[in-house]
C-alpha positions as CSV (number, residue, x, y, z in Angstrom):
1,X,0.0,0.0,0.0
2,X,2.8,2.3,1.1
3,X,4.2,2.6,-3.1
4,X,0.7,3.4,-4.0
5,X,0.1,6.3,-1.7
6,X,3.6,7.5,-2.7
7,X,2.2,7.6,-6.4
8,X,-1.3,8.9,-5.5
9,X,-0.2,12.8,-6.2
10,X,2.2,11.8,-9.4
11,X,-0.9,10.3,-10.7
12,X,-3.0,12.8,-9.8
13,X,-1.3,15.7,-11.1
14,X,-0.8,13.5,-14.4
15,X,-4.7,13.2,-14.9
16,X,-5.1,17.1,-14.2
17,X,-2.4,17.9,-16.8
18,X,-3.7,15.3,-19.4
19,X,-7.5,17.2,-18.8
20,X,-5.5,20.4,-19.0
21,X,-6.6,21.8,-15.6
22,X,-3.9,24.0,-15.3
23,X,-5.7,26.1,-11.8
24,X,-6.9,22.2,-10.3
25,X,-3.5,21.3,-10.4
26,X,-1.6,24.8,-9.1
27,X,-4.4,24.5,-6.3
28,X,-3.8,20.5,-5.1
29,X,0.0,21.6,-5.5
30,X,-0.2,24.6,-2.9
31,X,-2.0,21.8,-0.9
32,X,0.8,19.6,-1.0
33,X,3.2,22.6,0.1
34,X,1.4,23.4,2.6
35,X,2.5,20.0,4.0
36,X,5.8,19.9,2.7
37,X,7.2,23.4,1.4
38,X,10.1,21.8,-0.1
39,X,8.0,19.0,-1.8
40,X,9.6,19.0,-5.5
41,X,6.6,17.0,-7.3
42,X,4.3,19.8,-6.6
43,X,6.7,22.7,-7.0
44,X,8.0,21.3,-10.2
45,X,4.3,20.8,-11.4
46,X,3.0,24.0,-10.3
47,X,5.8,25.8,-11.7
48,X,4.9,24.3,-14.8
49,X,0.8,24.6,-14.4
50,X,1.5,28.5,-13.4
51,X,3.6,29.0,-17.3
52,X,0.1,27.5,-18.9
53,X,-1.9,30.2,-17.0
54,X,0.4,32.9,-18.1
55,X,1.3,33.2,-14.4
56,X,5.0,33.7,-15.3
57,X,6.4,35.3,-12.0
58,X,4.8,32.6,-9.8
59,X,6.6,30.0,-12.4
60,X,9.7,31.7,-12.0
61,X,9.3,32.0,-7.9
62,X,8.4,28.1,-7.4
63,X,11.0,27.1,-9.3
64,X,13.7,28.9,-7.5
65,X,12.6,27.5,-4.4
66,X,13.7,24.3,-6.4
67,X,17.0,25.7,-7.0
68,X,17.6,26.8,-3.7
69,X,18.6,23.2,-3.1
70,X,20.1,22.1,-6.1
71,X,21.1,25.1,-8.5
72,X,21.4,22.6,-11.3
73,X,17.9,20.8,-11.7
74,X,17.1,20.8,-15.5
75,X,13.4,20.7,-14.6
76,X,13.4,24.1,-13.0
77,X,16.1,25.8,-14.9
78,X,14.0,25.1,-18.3
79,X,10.0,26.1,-15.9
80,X,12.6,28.9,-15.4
81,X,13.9,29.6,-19.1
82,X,10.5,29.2,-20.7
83,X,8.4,32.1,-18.1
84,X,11.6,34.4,-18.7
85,X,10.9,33.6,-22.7
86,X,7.1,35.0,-22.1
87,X,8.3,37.6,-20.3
88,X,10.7,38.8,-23.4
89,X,14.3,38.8,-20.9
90,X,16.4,37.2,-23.0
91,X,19.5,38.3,-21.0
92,X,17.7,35.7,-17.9
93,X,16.7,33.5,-20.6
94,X,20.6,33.1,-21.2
95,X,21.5,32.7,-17.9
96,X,19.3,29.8,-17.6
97,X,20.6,28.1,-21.0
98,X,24.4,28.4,-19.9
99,X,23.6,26.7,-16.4
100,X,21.3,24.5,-18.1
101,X,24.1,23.8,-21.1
102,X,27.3,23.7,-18.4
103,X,25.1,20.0,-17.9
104,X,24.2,18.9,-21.5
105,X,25.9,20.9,-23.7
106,X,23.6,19.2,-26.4
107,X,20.7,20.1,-25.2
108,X,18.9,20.9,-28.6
109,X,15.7,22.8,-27.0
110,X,17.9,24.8,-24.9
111,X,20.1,25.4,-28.1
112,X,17.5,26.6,-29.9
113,X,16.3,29.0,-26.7
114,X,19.9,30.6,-26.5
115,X,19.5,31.0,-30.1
116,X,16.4,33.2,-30.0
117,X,17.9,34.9,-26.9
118,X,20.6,36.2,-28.5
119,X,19.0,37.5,-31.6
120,X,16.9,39.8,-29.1
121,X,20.1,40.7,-27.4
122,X,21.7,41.9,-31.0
123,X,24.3,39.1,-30.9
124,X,23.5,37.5,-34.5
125,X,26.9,35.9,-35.4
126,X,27.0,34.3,-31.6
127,X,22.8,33.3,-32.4
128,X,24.2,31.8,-36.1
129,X,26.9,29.7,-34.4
130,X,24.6,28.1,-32.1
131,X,22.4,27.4,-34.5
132,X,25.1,25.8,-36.5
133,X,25.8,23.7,-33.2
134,X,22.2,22.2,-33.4
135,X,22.5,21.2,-36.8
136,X,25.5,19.8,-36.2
137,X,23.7,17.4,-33.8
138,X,20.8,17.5,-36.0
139,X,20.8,18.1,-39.3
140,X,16.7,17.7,-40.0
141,X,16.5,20.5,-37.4
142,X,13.6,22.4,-38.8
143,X,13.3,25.2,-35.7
144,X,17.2,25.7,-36.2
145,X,16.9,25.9,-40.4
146,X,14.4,28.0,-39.8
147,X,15.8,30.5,-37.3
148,X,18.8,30.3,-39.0
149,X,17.2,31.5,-42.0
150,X,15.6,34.3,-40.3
151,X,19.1,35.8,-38.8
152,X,20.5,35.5,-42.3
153,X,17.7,37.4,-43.6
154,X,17.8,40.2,-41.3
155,X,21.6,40.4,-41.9
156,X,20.9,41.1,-45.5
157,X,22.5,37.6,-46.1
158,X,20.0,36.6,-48.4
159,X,22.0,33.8,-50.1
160,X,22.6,31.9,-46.9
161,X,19.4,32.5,-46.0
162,X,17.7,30.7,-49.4
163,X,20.0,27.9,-48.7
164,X,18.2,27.5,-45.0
165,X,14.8,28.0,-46.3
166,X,15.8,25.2,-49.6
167,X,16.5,22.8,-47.3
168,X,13.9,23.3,-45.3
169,X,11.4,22.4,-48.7
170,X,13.4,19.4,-49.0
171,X,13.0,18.1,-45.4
172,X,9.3,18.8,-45.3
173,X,6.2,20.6,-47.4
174,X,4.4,21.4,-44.1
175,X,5.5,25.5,-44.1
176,X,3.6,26.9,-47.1
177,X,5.5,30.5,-46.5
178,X,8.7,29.0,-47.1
179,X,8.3,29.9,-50.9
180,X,6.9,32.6,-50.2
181,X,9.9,34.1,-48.2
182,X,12.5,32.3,-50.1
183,X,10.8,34.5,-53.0
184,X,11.3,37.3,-51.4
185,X,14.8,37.1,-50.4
186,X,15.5,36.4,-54.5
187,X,14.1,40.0,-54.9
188,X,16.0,41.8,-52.5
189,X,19.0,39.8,-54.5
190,X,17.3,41.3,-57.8
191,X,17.2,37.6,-59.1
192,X,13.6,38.4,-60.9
193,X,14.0,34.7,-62.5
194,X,14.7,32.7,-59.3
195,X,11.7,34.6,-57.1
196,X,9.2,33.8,-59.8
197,X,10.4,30.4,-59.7
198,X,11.0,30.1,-55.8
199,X,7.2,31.2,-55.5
200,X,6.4,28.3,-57.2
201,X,8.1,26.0,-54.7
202,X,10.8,25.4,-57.1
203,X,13.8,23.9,-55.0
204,X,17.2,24.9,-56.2
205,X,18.5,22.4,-58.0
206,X,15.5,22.2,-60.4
207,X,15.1,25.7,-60.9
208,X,18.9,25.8,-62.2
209,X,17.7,23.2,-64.6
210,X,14.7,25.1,-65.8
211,X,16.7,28.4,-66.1
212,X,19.3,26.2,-68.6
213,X,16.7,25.2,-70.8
214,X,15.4,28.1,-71.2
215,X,18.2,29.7,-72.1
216,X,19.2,26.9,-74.8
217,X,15.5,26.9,-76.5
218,X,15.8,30.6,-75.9
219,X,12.4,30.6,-73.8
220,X,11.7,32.7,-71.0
221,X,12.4,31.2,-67.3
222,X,8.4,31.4,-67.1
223,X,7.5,30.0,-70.7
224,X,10.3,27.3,-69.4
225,X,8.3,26.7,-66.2
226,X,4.9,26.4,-67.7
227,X,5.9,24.2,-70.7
228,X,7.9,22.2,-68.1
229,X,4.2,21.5,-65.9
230,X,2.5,20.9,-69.1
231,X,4.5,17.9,-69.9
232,X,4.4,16.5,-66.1
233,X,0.6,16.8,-66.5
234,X,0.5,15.1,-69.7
235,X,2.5,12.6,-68.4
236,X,0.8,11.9,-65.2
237,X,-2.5,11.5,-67.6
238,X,-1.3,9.1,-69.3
239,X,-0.1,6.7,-66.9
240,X,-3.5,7.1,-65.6
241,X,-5.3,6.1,-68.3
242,X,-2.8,2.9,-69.2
């Protein structure tokens, strides 16, 4: 009996989180505390119910009380990093990545955090770097491609920033404004040809091809283009009718 009243609150908390009642659970937690102040269970969860409530400072306050004991708990630090995120202070936000990262220096969330923080904090080569180091773990990363892309952009590196957002389009089609932006950052480049055919969806590679036949049948990049669809379609209605 004794190992089931030690998992009575775990399990309860875990049902009021799955039914998303963020102020049931910060409630039966400040129960619990009023038992045990230094209970972790319930300052852990509450810490984390109070960030779903937009309660950031009371997120931040239960998990130091966390910290006070072990300055290193990953659980807090990140309840910690994430209320400081909400609260736009990326300078705290940083200081919670490097104690966070002194542990796991691959922490790929955390990574991606410092990233963002130091963007904010004008520190854009420092921001590229680390988001260099999580594709370096990871190179599918889609948040790192993706902010990555957006530091580029705003550095007026719009080549390296076409590159992020091409292979982003080949890892997934989920992001419909990837072509859109990858279109824009042709125009800023004056590259007319490649933003028509980046708003398309054209990935690199194929729009090189399209802009070399074009320029051996003497077509235009968007007579290329169209005539290039036309014979896909006609293709594709043909094997459907064999």
């Amino acid at each position: 009996m004794t190992g089931l009243v030690e998992q009575e609150p775990y399990l309860k908390i875990k049902k009021l989180f799955d039914e998303k009642k963020f102020d049931d659970i910060i409630d039966y937690c400040q129960k619990l505390l009023v038992k045990d102040p230094k209970n972790k269970l319930a300052l852990q969860n509450i810490s984390t119910a109070y960030n779903m409530v937009s309660g950031y400072q009371d997120a931040i306050q239960n998990a130091d009380k966390i910290l006070e004991n072990d300055k290193t708990d990953e659980f807090a630090l990140k309840n910690k990093m994430f209320a400081y995120e909400k609260l736009d202070r990326p300078n705290d936000v940083l200081k919670c990545c490097e104690s966070i990262l002194e542990k796991n220096k691959d922490d790929v969330d955390t990574l991606i955090g410092k990233g963002i923080a130091l963007n904010k904090t004008e520190n854009h080569d420092d921001a590229i770097s680390t988001y260099k180091k999580v594709l370096a773990l990871d190179v599918r990363n889609i948040d790192a491609l993706m902010n990555l892309a957006i530091t580029y952009k705003h550095l007026q590196k719009y080549q390296d920033a076409i590159r992020c957002y091409d292979m982003i389009q080949k890892i997934t089609s989920k992001f419909s404004n990837i072509a859109i932006e990858k279109s824009k950052a042709f125009e800023l480049l004056g590259d007319h040809d490649d933003a028509f055919l980046a708003a398309q969806g054209i990935r690199l590679d194929e729009a090189e091809n399209i802009k070399n036949e074009a320029e051996i049948k003497n077509y235009s990049v968007q007579h290329a283009f169209e005539l290039k669809r036309f014979y896909e379609s006609s293709k594709l209605k043909n094997d459907d009718t064999n």
